[in-house]
Residue, then its C-alpha position, 0 to 999 in steps of 0.5 A: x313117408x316119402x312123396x313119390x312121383x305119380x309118372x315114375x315106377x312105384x307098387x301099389x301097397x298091400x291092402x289098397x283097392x286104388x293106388x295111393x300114388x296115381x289113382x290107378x284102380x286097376x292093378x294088383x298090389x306089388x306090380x311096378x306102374x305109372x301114371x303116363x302124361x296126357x301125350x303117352x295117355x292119347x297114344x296109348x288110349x290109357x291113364x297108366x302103364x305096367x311092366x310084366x316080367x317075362x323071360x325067367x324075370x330078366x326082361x320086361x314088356x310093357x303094358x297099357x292100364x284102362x280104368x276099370x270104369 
């Protein structure tokens, strides 16, 4: 199994409650997340980020990730 980067783009896997990569506990499996760093978590009042697909899935927006906590 690979390593990945907690700060770059990855899915949480099927079956997971919390993302085995970042921590994240709430996002649903299969959508693109990161983890942000402690600047980007200030600004954002946020521990991660995830991208929504708009525009027929040719663009993308991103959005803030609180804790369910």
């Amino acid at each position: 199994m690979e390593v990945q980067n907690q700060f770059e783009w990855h899915v949480k896997p099927n079956g997971w409650k919390v993302c085995p990569i970042c921590g994240c506990d709430n996002v649903r499996a299969g959508v693109k997340h990161r983890a942000l760093i402690a600047s980007e978590q200030w600004q954002q009042r946020a521990l991660w980020e995830k991208r929504i697909k708009v525009a027929f899935g040719m663009d993308f927006s991103i959005e803030a990730i609180r804790s369910k906590v």
